[in-house]
Structures are given as structure tokens and as C-alpha cells.
C-alpha positions in Angstrom: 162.7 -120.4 -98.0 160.1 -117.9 -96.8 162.5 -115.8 -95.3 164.7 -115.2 -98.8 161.2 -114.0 -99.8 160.4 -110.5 -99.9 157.0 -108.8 -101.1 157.6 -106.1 -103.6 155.4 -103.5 -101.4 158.1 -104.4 -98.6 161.0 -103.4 -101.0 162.1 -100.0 -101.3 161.3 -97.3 -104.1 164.1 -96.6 -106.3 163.6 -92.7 -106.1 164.5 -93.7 -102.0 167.6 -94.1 -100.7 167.3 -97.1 -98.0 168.2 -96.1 -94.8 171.3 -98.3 -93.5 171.1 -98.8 -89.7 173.9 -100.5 -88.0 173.4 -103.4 -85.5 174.7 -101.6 -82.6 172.3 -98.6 -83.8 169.7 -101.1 -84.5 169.9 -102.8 -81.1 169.6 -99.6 -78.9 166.7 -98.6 -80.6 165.7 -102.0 -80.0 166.8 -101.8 -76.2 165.2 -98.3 -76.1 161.5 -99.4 -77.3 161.7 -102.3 -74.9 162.6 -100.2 -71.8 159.9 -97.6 -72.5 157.8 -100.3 -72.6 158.7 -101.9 -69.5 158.8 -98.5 -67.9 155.0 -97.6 -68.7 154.7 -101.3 -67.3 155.7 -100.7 -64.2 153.9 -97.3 -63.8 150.6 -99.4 -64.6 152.1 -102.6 -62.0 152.6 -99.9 -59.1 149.1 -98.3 -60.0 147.1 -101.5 -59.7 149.5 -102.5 -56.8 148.6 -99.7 -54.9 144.8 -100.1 -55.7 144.9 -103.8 -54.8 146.6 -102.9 -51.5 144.0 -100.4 -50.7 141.2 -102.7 -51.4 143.1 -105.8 -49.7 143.2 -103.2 -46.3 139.8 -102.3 -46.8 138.3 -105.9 -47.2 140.8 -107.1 -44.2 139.2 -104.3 -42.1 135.4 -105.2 -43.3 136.8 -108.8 -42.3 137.4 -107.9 -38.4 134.3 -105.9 -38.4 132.3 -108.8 -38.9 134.1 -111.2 -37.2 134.1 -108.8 -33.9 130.1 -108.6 -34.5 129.5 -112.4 -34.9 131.7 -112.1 -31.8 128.9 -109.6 -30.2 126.2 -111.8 -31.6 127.1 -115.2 -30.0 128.1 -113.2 -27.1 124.8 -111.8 -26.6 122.5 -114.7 -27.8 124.4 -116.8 -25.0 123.7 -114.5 -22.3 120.1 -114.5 -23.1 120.2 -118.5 -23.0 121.8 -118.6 -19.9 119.8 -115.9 -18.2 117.0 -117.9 -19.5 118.0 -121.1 -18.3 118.0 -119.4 -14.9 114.8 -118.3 -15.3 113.5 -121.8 -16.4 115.8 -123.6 -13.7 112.6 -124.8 -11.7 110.2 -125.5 -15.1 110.9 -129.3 -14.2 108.8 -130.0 -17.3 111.1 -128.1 -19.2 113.7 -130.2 -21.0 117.1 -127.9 -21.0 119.3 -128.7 -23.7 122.9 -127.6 -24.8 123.0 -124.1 -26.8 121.5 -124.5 -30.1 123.7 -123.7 -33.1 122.7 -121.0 -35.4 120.3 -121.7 -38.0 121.8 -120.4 -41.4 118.5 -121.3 -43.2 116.6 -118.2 -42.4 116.5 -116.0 -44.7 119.5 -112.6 -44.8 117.8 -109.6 -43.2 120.1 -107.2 -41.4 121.4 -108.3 -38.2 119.5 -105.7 -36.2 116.4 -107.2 -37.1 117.3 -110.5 -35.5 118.9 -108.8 -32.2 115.9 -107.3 -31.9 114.0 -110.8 -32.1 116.5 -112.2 -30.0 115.7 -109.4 -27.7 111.9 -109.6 -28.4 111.6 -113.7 -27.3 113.5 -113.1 -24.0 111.4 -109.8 -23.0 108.4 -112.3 -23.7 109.7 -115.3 -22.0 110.5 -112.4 -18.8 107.1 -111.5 -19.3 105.4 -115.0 -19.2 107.0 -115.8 -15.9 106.6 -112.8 -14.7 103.0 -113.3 -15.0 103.3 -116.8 -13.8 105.0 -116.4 -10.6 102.4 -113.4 -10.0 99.6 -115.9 -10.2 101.5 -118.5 -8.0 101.9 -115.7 -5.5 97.9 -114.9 -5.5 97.5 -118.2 -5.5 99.6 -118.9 -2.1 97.5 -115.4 -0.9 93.9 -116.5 -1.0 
């Protein structure tokens, strides 16, 4: 029933002749609205496409950068353990154990900062023996 109904404000004035629009006419404005619309669409699709792509590139590439220096990281951290295991080989008091996995409840500081810790506790562990064999050796001399 509220189809049949029309509101006066939607009916034409009498001084205006309504304008009579066949269907075909009708439908290819119809068909022309809709494929201006899905034309602008696609403009704004392949925009954020190529947007997305570049970001998606830029993340995959941030992606292997950090892999490679976790990569660098463990590398680096299990030299030092071996080279000190070496070094500690005849510290019979010393207890070796497996590598220890990483600790991820420190708190985030750029990685340099922990190389150079890393770097820091095996120049001082070097340094200890160092000293320590150099005392055994006066030791033996006297």
C-alpha cells in the first residue's frame, strides 16, 4: 500500500511538464551511473593495491633484515660461548652447560648495546684468565 502512495512534494507542478523517460533510456542511465561508479572504484582498488604492495615489499624486506641479524646475533653469541668454553676447558670447578637460550625478559635497547655487552663479558672473561695463567706462570717461576 505504501508504494501506491505518493507525497505531494514528490508530485509534479502543474506549470511542469513531467519528463517521460523510457525504460531502455531509463536503464542506460541507470547502467551508465553504475559503471562510473565502478570505474572510480577500481581507480581507488588499484591505488590502495599498489600502496599495499609497496608496503607488503617493504615490511617483507624489514622481515629478512631482521631475521639475517638474529641470524648474526646467535652466530656471534655462539662463538663467544664456544671460544669461551675453550678457554674454561681446564676450570674443573667450572660446571659447563649447554648454550643458554636467550633471555627475552630484559628489557628492549638496541641491539648494539647488547653486542657490545656480549663483547664486553668475553673481553673480561679473556682478561681474568689472562691474569690468571700470568700468576700461575710467576707462580711456577719463583
Amino acid at each position: 500500500m505504501s508504494a501506491v502512495l505518493r507525497l505531494v512534494d514528490d508530485l509534479p507542478s502543474p506549470e511542469e511538464e513531467p519528463v517521460v523517460m523510457s525504460a531502455v533510456e531509463r536503464y542506460k542511465e541507470i547502467i551508465e551511473g553504475v559503471t562510473e561508479a565502478t570505474r572510480r572504484m577500481r581507480a581507488r582498488d588499484a591505488e590502495r593495491n599498489a600502496e599495499l604492495t609497496e608496503r607488503l615489499g617493504r615490511s617483507q624486506e624489514q622481515v629478512a633484515e631482521i631475521n639475517e641479524r638474529e641470524q648474526m646475533v646467535r652466530f656471534g653469541a655462539e662463538l663467544h660461548w664456544e671460544a669461551a668454553k675453550k678457554q674454561l676447558w681446564n676450570e674443573t670447578w667450572l660446571r659447563m652447560t649447554v648454550f643458554p637460550s636467550p633471555d627475552e625478559s630484559v628489557p628492549q635497547r638496541p641491539q648494539s648495546e647488547y653486542n657490545a655487552a656480549m663483547d664486553a663479558a668475553y673481553e673480561a672473561l679473556e682478561a681474568s684468565l689472562q691474569k690468571k695463567r700470568s700468576l700461575l706462570r710467576r707462580g711456577r717461576e719463583r
